[in-house]
C-alpha positions in Angstrom: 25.4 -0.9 -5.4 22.7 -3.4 -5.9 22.4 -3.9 -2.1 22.0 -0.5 -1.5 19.4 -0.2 -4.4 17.3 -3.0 -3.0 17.6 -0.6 0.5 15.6 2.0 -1.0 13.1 -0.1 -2.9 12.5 -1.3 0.2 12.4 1.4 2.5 10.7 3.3 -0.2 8.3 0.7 -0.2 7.6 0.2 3.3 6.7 4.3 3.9 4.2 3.8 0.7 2.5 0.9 2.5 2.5 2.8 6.1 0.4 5.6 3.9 -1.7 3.6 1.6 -2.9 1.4 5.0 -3.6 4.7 6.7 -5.9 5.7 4.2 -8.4 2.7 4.0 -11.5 4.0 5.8 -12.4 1.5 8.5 -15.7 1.5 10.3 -16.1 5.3 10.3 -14.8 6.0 7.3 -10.9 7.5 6.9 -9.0 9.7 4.6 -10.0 7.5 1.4 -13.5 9.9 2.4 -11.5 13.1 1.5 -11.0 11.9 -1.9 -15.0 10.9 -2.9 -15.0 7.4 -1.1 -18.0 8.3 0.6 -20.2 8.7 -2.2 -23.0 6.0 -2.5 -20.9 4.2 -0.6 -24.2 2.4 1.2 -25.2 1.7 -2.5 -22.1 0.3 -4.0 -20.2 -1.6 -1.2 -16.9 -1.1 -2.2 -16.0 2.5 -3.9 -13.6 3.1 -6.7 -11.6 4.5 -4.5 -11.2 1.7 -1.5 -10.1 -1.0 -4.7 -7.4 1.5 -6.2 -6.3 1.8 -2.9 -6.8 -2.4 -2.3 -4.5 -2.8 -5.6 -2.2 -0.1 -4.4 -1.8 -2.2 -1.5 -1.0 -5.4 -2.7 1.8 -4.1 -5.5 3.6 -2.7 -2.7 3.0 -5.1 -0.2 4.7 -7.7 -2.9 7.4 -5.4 -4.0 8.3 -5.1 -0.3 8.5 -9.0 0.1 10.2 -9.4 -3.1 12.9 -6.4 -1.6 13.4 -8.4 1.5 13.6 -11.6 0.3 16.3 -10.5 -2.1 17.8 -8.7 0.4 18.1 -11.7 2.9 19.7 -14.2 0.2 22.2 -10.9 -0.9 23.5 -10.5 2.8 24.0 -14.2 3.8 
């Protein structure tokens, strides 16, 4: 049961990350631009929008280490 939890928090966790990276805009912009991260973008830098998804990011990209590490030390 706690194996097969930790599973799904990790696949779970992996998918969010595939999406969350696909939408940072890189040099051209990306979808983070269909939800108002192009705005004054020139003015600001870095938009609301690219650190939500920057913070986004990094929770999952932790909760996926922590998932697999806990997973390695359950199977061996």
């Amino acid at each position: 049961m706690f194996t097969a939890a930790f599973v799904v928090i990790e696949a779970a966790s992996a998918f969010g990350l595939i999406l969350v990276i696909l939408m940072h805009s890189g040099k051209g912009g990306g979808l983070s631009d269909m939800f108002g991260g192009s705005m004054g973008a020139a003015a600001q830098g870095s938009t609301v929008v690219e650190r939500n998804l920057d913070r986004i990011t990094i929770v999952l990209s932790l909760i996926f280490a922590f998932a697999t590490l806990t997973l390695d030390l359950r199977l061996q």
